[in-house]
N, C-alpha and C positions, 0 to 999 in steps of 0.2 A: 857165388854170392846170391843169396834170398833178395828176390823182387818185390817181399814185403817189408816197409822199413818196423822197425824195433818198435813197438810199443814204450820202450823206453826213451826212445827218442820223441816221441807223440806228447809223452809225459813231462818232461824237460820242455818244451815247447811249450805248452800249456802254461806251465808253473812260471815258465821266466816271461811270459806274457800277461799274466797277473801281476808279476811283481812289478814291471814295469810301470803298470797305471797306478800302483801302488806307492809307490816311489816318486810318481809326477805331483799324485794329488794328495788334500791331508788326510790322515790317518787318524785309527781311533787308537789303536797299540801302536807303542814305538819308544825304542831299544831294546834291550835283551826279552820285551814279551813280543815283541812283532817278530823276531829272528825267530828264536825258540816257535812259534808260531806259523813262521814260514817253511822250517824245516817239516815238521809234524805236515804241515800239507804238501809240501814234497814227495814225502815220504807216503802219505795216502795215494797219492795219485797215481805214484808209479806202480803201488802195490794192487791198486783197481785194475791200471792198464796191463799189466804184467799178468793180471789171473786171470783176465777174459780174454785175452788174446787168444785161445785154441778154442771158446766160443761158435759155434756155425755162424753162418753169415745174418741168418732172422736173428738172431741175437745183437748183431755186430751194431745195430741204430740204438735199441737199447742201452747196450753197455755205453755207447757213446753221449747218449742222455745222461748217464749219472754223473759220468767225469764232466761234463757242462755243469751240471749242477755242483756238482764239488768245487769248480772254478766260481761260482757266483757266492758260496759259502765261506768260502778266503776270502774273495773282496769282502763279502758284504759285514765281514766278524772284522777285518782288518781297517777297511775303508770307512769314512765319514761321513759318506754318502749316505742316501735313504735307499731303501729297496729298489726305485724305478732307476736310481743312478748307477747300483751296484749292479743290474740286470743291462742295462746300457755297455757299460763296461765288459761284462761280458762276454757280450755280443762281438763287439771287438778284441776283445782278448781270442777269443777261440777259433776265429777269424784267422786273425795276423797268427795265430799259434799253427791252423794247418798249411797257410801258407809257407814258414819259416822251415817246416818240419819235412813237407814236401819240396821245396827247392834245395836245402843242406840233401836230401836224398839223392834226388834226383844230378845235384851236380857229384854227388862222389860216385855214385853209380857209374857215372861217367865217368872221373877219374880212372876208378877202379878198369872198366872195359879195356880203357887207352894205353896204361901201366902195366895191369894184369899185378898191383899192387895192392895186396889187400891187409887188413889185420884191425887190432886193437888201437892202434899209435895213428896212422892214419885218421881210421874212423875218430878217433877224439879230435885232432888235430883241427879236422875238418867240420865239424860239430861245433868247437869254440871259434871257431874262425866265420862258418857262416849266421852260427845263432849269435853272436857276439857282435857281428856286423849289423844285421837286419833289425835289431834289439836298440843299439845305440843310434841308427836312422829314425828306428819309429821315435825312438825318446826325442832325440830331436827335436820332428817334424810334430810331437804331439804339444812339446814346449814352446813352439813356435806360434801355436793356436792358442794355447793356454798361456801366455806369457806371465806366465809363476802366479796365476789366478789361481782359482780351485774349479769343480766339477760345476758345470749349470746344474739347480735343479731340472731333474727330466720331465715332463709330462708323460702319462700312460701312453698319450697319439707319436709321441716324439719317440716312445722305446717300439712301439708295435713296428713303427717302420722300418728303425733298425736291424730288428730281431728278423723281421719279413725280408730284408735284403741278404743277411746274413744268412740266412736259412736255406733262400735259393742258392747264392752261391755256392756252400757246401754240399747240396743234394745235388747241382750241376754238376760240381768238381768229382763228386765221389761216385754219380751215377754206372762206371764203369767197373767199378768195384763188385755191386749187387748185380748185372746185367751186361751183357754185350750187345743184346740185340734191341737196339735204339738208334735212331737215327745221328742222336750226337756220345754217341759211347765208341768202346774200342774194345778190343781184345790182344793189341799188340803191348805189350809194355812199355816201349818207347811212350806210343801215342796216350796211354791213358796218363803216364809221367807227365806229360805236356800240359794234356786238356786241367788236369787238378791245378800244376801250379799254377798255368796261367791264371786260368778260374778264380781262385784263389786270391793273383793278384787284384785282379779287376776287383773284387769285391770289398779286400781290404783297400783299392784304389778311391771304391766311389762309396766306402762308409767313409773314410778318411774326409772325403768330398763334403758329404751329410754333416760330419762332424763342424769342419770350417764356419756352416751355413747354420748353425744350429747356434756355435757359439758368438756368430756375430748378432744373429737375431736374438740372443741372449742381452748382449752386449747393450743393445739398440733398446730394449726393454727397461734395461735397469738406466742407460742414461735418461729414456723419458721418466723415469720414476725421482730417479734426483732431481731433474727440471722442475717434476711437480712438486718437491721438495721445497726448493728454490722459490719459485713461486706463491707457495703456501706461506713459506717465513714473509717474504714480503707482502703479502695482505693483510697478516698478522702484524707485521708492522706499523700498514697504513690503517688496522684499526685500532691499534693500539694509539698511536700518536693523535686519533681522533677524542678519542675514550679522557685521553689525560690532558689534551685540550680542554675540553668541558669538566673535567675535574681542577683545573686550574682556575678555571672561571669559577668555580663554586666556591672555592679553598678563598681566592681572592675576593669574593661576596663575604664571606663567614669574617676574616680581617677587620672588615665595615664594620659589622653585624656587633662583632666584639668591642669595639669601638665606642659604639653606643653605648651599649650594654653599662662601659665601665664606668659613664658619665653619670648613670643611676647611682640609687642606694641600693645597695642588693646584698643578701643575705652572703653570710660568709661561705657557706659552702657553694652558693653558686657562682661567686669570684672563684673559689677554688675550682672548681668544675671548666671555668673560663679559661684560669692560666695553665689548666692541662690539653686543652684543647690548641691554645694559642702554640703552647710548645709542641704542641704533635704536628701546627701548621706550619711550624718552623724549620721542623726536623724534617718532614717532607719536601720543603722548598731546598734544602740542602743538601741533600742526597740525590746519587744519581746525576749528578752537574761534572762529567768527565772530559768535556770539551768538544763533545764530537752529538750531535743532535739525536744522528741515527740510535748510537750506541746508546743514550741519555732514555732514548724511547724505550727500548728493546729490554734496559735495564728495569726501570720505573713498571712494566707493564711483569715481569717476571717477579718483581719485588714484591707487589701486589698479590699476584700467587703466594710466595713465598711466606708471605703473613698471614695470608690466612690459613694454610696447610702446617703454621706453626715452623717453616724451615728459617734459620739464619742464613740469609745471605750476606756477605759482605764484598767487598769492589776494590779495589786500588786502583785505577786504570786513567794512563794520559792517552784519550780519547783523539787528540789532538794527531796522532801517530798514524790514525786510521783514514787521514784525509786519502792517501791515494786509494782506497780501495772505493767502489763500487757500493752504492747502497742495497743492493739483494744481496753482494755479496755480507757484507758486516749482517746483514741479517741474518744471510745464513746460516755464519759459524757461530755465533753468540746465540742466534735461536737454538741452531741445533744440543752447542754444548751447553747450555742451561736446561734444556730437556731435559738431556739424557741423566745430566745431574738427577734434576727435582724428583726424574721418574726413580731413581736411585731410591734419593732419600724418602719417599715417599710411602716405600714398602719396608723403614726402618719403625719399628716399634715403639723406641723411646723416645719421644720429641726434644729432649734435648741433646742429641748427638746429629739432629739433622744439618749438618752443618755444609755451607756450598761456600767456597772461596774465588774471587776471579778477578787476575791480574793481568794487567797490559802495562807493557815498559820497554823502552829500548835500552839493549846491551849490547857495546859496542857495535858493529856495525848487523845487528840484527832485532827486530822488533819480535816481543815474546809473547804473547797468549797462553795464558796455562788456566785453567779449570780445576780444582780440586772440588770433590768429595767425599765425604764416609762414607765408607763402603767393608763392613766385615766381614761381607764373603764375596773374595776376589774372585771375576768372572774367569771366565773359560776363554784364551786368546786361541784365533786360526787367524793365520798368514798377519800379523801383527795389531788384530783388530777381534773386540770381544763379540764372543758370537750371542745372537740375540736367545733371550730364554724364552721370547714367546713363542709361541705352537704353530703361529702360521709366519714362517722366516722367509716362506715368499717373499712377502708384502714387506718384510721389517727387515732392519738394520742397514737401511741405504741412505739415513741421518748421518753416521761417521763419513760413510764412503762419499758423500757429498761433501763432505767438510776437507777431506783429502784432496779429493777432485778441485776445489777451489781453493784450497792452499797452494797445489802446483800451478794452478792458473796465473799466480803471481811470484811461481820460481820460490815457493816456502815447502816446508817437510811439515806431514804432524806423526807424531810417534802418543803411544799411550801405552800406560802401566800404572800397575796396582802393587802398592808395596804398603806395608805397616797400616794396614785396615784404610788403604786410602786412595781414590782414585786420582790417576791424574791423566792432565790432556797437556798435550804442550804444541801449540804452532811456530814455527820458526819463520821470520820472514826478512829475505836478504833489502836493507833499507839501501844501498847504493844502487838500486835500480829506479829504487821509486822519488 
């Protein structure tokens, strides 16, 4: 038996360690073009590994340079990630792939010595049986960390470290390969079989490690960013509530003002002028009265927008429903989902299709919140939530994920979709608790 494992097995390793992260996180192809798409780099890979393998050894880091690269080329055509994520990825793909490739070896090798059993049937056996194991642990252990999230975005300083850990461990693991005379190399085969896989593991052990640490600090980022969210709607609120306090005081001077007015003799068109005023003070005092103060604010201060940007809004809402929540939190959901509306309708063309809808009712034993908009070009959803169009998605789209976060805070769901040119938002909130 050759004490060098198969380049075809190197390859397979590789390939099912891209698919792996592939498979965890979202995708930009997916069904028959991500398959089709997978195979095609299958089939490069082995064909790269396959032709350089009779290579001299100064070649051997090179050729091993291009198949890294053909591995970041799959993710980064397949995955949804940006380049620093798809380089990230990587890192650990290539990783867990010599490790996987070297331990399936290293224990048939073994087999094989003990046996003296060798062949085609075996070696596969032994190949599906340890890439198949080590494969469905990382998925696992990857989904444990990720728990059905997506990828953090990476930082340049977050992939350099990576890349730096991964890079030692493989030049450690492999240093026996190009050299024996080091003080931590070999020339036995047993022992260099060892030194790699261990190597190997340690490395996929403590990016594995980096990883955890990366994605709670992720984690911790994006919950101070909702906070600030949170926060922001309610100052928003207590300026708003300030703002239509002294609009109320005005509204109720002008009443007087009109008052007088109508005791004169005064020209007819300036009576007319009077009684369109009087009814716009009417229709003001009317509107927006949903039982709940907070909601009455948050609505009257969006309404205000709403007219002057030319958008319809309209309201059904027993306010009264909203007593047990939290006043940040009613700001939050109601601030955040009339944003995301307005911002909607605001980039629509026609002003008369700007239309925002927004219902509160209880049915049967669940309180409903739904948000409609016009919207005719339905966004792009990942993981059940539309992804933001602006350019810097750092900073954006953690107004939904806030609105989520604070619906489970009182044991409710919110789900969103775009169907017949129209957006909608729906919160569900179980009323026998509250």
């Amino acid at each position: 038996m050759s004490e060098t494992m198969p380049r075809l097995f190197t390859a397979l390793a590789e390939w099912g360690s891209c698919m792996l992260f592939l498979l965890q996180y979202s995708r930009r192809l997916r069904g028959p073009r991500f398959w089709l798409t997978a195979a095609g780099a299958l089939v490069v890979q082995v064909v790269w590994l396959e032709g350089t393998g009779s290579l001299p050894v100064a070649f051997w880091m090179p050729a091993m340079a291009v198949a890294v690269g053909l591995m970041f080329l799959f993710l980064a055509l397949c995955g949804r990630s940006d380049l620093l994520g798809a380089g990230y990825c990587t890192v650990r793909a290539f990783l867990l792939a010599e490790f996987t490739a070297s331990l399936e070896w290293q224990l048939y090798a073994f087999f094989v010595w003990e046996t003296k059993i060798d062949g085609f049937v075996p070696a596969t056996a032994f190949l599906v049986v340890i890439y198949g194991s080590v494969f469905l642990l990382a998925y696992h252990l990857e989904q444990r960390v990720s728990q059905g999230g997506d990828l953090p975005r990476m930082t340049g300083r977050e992939l350099l470290s990576a890349a730096s850990m991964g890079l030692a461990a493989f030049l450690i693991s492999n240093m026996s390969f190009v050299t024996a005379n080091t003080p931590f190399t070999s020339s036995v085969e047993q022992e260099i079989a060892n030194i790699r896989t261990l190597v190997d593991l340690a490395g996929v052990v403590i990016l594995y490690a980096y990883h955890i640490q990366l994605f709670e600090l992720h984690t911790r980022r994006e919950l101070d960013a909702i906070k600030n969210i949170l926060q922001n709607q309610y100052v928003q609120y207590r300026q708003s509530r300030e703002s239509i306090d002294v609009i109320n005081r005005k509204y109720h001077d002008l009443k007087h003002q009109i008052a007088v007015l109508r005791a004169e003799q005064d020209p007819a068109r300036r009576s007319a002028f009077l009684d369109q005023m009087e009814e716009e003070i009417q229709h003001y005092e009317a509107q927006n009265k949903t039982g709940n103060s907070v909601l009455d604010t948050v609505l009257t201060g969006k309404s205000l927008y709403c007219a002057k940007h030319q958008i319809k809004l309209t309201c059904v809402a027993d306010g009264a429903r909203l007593a047990f929540m939290d006043v940040m939190d009613i700001c939050t959901l109601f601030g955040n989902a009339l944003d995301n509306a307005i911002e909607c309708e605001l980039s629509i063309p026609d002003k008369e299709k700007r239309l925002v809808h927004l219902e509160v009712y209880a049915k049967k034993d669940f309180l409903v919140i739904r948000c409609e908009n016009y919207c005719p070009t339905p966004p792009v959803f990942d993981h059940g939530l539309p992804v933001t169009t602006k350019a810097d998605r750092e900073y954006h789209g953690y107004g939904l994920k806030s609105m989520r976060y604070t619906a489970q805070k009182y044991g409710g769901t919110m789900t969103v979709q775009a169907k017949d040119e129209w957006f909608q938002l729906t919160l569900l909130f179980p009323l026998e608790h509250h």
